[in-house]
C-alpha positions in Angstrom: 119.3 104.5 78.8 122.2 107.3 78.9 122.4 109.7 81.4 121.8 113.0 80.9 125.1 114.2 80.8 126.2 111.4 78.3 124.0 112.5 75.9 124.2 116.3 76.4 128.5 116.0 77.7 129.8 118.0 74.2 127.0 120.8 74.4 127.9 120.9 78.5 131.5 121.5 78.0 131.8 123.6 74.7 128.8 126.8 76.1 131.0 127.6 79.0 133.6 128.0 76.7 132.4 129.8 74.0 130.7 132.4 77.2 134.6 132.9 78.4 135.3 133.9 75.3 132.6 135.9 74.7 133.3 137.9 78.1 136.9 137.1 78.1 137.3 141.3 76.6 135.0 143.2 79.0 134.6 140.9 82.2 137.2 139.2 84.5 134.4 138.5 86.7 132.0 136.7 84.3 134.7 135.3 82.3 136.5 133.8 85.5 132.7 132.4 86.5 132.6 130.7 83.1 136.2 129.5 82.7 135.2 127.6 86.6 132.1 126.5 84.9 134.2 125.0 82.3 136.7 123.5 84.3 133.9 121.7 86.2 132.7 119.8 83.3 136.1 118.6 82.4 136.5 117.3 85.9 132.8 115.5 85.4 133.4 114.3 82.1 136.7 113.0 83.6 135.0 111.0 86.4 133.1 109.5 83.8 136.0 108.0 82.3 135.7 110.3 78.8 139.3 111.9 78.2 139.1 112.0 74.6 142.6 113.7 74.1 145.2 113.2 76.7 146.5 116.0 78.1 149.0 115.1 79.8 151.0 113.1 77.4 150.3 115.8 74.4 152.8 117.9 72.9 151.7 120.1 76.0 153.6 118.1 78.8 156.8 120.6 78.6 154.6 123.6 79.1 152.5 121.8 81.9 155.9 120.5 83.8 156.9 124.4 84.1 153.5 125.3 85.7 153.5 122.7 87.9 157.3 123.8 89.2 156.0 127.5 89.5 152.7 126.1 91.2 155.3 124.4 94.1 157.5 127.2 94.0 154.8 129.5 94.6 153.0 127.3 97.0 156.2 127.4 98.6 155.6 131.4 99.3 152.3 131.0 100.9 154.3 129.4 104.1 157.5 132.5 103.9 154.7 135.4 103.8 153.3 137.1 107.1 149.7 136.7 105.4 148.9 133.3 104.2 145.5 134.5 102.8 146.8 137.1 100.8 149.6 135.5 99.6 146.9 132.9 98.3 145.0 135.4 97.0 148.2 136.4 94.6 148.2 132.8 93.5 145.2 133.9 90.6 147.9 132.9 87.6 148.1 129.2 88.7 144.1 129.5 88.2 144.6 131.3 85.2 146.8 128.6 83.5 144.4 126.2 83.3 142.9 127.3 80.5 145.7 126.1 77.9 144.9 122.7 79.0 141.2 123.4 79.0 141.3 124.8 75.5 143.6 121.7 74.2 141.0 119.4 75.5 137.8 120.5 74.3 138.3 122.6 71.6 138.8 119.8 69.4 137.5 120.6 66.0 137.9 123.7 63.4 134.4 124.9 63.5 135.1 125.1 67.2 137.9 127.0 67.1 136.2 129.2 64.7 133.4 130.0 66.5 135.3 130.7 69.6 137.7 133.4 68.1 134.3 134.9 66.2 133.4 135.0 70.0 136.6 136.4 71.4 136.3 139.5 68.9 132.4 139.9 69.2 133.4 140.4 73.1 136.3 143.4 71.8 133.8 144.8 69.5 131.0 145.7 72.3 134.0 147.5 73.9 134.8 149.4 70.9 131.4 150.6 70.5 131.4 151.8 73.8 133.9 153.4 73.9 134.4 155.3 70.0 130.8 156.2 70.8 132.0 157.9 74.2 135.1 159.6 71.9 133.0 161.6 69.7 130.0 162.3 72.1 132.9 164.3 74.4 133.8 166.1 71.3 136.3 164.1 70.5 138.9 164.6 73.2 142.6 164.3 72.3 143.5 163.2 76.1 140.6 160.1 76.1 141.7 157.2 76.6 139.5 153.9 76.2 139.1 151.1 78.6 137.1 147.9 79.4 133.3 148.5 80.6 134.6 147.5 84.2 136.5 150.5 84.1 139.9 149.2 83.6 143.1 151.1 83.5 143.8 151.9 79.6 146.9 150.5 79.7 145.3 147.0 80.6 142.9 147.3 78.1 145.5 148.2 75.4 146.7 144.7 76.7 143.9 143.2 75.7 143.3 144.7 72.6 146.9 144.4 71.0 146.8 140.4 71.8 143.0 140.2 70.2 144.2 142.7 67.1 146.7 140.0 65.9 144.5 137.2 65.9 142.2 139.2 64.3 144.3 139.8 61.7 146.0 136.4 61.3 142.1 135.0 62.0 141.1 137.8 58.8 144.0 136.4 56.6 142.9 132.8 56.9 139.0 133.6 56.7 140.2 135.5 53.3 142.5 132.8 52.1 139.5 130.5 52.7 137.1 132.4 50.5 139.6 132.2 47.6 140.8 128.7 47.1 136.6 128.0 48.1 134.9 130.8 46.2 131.9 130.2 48.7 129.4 132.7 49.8 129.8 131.6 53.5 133.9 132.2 53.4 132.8 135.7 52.0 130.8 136.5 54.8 133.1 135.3 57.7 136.2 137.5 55.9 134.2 140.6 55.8 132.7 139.2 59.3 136.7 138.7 61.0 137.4 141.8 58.9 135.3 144.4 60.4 135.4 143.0 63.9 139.9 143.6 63.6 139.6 147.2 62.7 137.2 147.9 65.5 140.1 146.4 67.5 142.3 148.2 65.3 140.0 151.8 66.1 140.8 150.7 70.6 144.1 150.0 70.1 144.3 153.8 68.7 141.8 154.8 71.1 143.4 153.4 74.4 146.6 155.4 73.8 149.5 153.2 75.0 152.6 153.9 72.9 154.5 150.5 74.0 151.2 148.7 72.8 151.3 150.7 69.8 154.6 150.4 69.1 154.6 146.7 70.2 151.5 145.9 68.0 153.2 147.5 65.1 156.3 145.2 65.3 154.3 142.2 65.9 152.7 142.9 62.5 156.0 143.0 60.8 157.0 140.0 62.2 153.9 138.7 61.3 154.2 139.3 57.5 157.8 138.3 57.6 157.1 134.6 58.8 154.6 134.7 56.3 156.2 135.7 53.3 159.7 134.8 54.3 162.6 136.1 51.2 159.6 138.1 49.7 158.6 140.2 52.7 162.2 141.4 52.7 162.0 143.1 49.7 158.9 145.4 51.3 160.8 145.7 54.7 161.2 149.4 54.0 157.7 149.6 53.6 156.4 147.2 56.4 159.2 149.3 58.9 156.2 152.2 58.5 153.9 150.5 60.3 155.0 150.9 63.7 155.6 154.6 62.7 152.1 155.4 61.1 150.2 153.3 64.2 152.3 155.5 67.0 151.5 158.5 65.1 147.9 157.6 65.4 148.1 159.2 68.9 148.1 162.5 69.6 149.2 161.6 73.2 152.0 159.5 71.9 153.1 162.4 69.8 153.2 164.6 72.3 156.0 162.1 74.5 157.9 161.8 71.6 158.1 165.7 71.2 159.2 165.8 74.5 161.8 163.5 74.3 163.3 164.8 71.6 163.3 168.2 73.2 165.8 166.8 76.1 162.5 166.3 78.9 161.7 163.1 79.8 157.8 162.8 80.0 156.2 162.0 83.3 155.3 158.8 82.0 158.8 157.3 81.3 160.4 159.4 84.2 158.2 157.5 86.7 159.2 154.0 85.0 162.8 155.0 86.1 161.6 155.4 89.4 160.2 152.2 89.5 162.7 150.4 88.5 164.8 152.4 90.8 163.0 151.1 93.5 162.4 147.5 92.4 166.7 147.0 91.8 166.9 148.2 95.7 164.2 145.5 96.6 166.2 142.9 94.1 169.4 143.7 96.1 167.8 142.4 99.8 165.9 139.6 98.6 167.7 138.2 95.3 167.0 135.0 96.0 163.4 134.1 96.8 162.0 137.8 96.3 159.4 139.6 98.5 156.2 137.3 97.5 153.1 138.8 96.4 151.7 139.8 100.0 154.8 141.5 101.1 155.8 143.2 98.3 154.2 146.5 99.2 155.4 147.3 102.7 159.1 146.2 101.3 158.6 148.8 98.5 157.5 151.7 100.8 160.7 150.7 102.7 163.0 151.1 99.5 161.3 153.9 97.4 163.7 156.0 95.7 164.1 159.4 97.5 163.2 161.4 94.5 159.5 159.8 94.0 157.5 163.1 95.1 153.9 163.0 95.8 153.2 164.2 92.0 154.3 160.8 90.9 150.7 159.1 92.3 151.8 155.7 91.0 155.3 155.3 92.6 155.0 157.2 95.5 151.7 155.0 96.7 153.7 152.0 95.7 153.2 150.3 92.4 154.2 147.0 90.4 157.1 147.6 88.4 155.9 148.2 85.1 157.9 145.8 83.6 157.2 142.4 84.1 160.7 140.7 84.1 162.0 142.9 86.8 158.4 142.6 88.5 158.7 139.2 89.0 162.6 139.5 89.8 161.1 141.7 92.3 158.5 139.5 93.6 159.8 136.1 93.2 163.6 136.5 92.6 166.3 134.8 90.8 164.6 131.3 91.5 161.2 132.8 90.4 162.3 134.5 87.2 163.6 131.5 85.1 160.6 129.6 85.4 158.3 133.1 84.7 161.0 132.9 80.8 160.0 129.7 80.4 156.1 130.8 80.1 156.9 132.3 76.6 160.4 130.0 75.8 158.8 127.0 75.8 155.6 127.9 73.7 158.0 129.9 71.2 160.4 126.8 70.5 157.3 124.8 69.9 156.7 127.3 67.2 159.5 127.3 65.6 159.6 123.9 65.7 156.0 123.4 63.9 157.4 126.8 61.6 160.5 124.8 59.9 158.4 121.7 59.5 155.1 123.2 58.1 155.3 127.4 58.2 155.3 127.3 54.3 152.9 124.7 53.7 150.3 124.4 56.7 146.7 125.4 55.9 146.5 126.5 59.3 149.5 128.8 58.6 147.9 132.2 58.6 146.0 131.7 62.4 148.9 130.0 64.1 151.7 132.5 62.9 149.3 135.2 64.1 148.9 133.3 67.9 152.8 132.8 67.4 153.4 136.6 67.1 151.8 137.0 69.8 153.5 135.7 72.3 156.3 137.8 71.4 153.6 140.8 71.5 153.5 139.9 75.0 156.8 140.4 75.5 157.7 143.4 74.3 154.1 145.0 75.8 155.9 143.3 79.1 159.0 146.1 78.4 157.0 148.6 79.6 153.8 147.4 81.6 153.5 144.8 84.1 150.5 143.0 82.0 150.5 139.7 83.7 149.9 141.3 86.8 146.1 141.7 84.9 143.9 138.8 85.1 142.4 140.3 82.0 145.5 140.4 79.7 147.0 137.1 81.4 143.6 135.0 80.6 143.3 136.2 76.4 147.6 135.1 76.4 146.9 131.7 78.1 143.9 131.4 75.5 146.2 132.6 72.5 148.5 129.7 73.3 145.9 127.2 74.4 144.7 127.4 70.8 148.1 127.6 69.1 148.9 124.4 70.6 145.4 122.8 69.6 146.1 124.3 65.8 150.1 122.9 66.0 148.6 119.3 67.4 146.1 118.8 65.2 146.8 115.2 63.4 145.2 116.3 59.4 146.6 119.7 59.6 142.9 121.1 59.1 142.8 124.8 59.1 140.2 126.6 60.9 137.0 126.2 58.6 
């Protein structure tokens, strides 16, 4: 007779997931409890001797060498910092990793996949309600900005939403594309479905106010369309170079910076950037090397604020991450630290291009992946300006963006997600 967990192991393994997902957008705290749920069951099912795709010898392995060299190298900072508990504490990434492998393993057939980005965006769209609902029952306040339920910073939260905007709209194409070569009722209603739930995301993005995320969001979708179309999207670039434009003029706050600008003052925005970074090249030149580790970054940045930083700019003058990630983690984990932080997005971006020159014109899966693909260099150009994997939040929906592009990449038939 089987056991329990034999019989139910699939159903045990794929709930847990599809909760994270589903509280990935408005809950670190419920989404961490149900990525830990997850990882349980994999480490059950493993014990049982069921490892139905092998992890470690997938197309993953690069990607999984490079977090286990920044797991040592970072384990390696727990034993330099005055605080060993604290210094563990600012280990949360190496948790957060786990989820590409997780989402490799089990997420192991289309309609899978399918639900969980349905679930991902159903998450986003709760948040949007909240929030446009909030915007017009203040009268529609030019200054609002919108943010996650658990009242996150807006500039997190426009994290989240540019990431979960392009697979919507890669996630839209490919519902669309479905309903026309199938010409089924059920296609039509998950486009419209995939379609509505984007331009909620769209209607946050717009809402939160972050120009970089804007800005970044509107290049991504260029990008986007160009890896798509190829030769004929050039012939639209003039058009498709209007994007970024019309989505930063969306914002009346982002207007008003670029009025500034152009009038010779530097907002108070940008200005306290500079400061930042200011600070962060002083903390680069004493500790090049190994950095100042997550614990002891602080009291080292109090030590090496710029002289300017008055008490009017509240972020740098209480001491702040960098707002930037690649100086950020120059800052925190030096020159050792920030090759293996490139590698995060290198290695997943060769892959790629590697599965774009083989099967970018011909893959059904096309429309989804080059959407997930986009993203990651989304990521990176949000990372200009913000310090975003320094949020659990924004870190968790990236390491699930490329958890599924490699499941979509890997897949043996090529399937698209149905």
């Amino acid at each position: 007779m089987k056991s329990i967990w034999e019989t139910y192991r699939i159903q045990i393994q794929i709930v847990p997931l599809y909760l994270l997902a589903f509280t990935a957008p408005f809950s670190i705290s419920l989404s961490q409890l149900f990525f830990g749920i997850s990882l349980l069951a994999w480490l059950i099912d493993w014990m049982y001797g069921n490892e139905p795709r092998k992890v470690w010898s997938s197309p993953l392995r690069p990607l999984l060498l490079v977090f286990a060299v920044w797991f040592l190298y970072r384990f390696g900072h727990l034993f330099a910092a005055e605080s060993f508990m604290k210094e563990a504490i600012n280990m949360r990434e190496v948790w957060l990793m786990l989820a590409v492998p997780l989402l490799y393993r089990n997420l192991r057939e289309p309609k899978q996949i399918n639900s969980f980005l349905f679930l991902l965006l159903a998450g986003l769209f709760i948040t949007a309600i909240f929030n446009i609902v909030y915007f017009f029952s203040i009268g529609m306040d030019p200054n609002f900005r919108a943010r996650g339920f658990n009242n996150n910073n807006a500039l997190t939260y426009a994290g989240m939403v540019g990431l979960l905007l392009m697979a919507g709209v890669g996630f839209s194409v490919a519902k669309w594309k479905e309903w026309q070569e199938l010409n089924s009722a059920t296609g039509r209603k998950e486009f419209f479905l995939a379609g509505v739930l984007t331009l909620f995301a769209l209607f946050s993005l717009i809402l939160a106010g972050s120009g970089g995320v804007i800005l970044s969001a509107g290049i991504a979708l260029i990008l986007y369309l160009l890896l798509l179309f190829r030769k004929k999207a050039l012939l639209l670039l003039p058009i498709l170079l209007l994007i970024p434009v019309l989505l930063v003029f969306s914002s009346n706050r982002v207007k008003g910076i670029l009025v500034d600008i152009s009038s010779g003052n530097y907002p108070k925005t940008i200005q306290e950037r500079i400061y930042l970074w200011q600070t962060g090249l002083r903390i680069v030149q004493q500790h090049p090397v190994f950095g100042t580790g997550g614990s002891d970054y602080h009291k080292i940045y109090m030590k090496n604020r710029v002289p300017e930083i008055t008490p009017d700019f509240k972020v740098a003058y209480n001491g702040s991450h960098q707002h930037n990630d690649f100086l950020d983690t120059l800052a925190h984990f030096g020159i050792v630290g920030l090759p293996i932080f490139l590698l995060f997005f290198l290695v997943p971006l060769y892959h790629f291009f590697q599965w774009y020159r083989k099967h970018g014109h011909d893959s059904p899966s096309r429309f989804l992946l080059l959407s997930l693909g986009t993203n990651i260099a989304l990521f990176i150009m949000m990372a200009m300006g913000q310090c975003h994997f320094t949020d659990d939040e924004v870190q968790l929906l990236f390491w699930l963006n490329i958890g599924i592009m490699y499941n979509l990449m890997s897949s043996e038939d090529g399937t698209s997600v149905q």
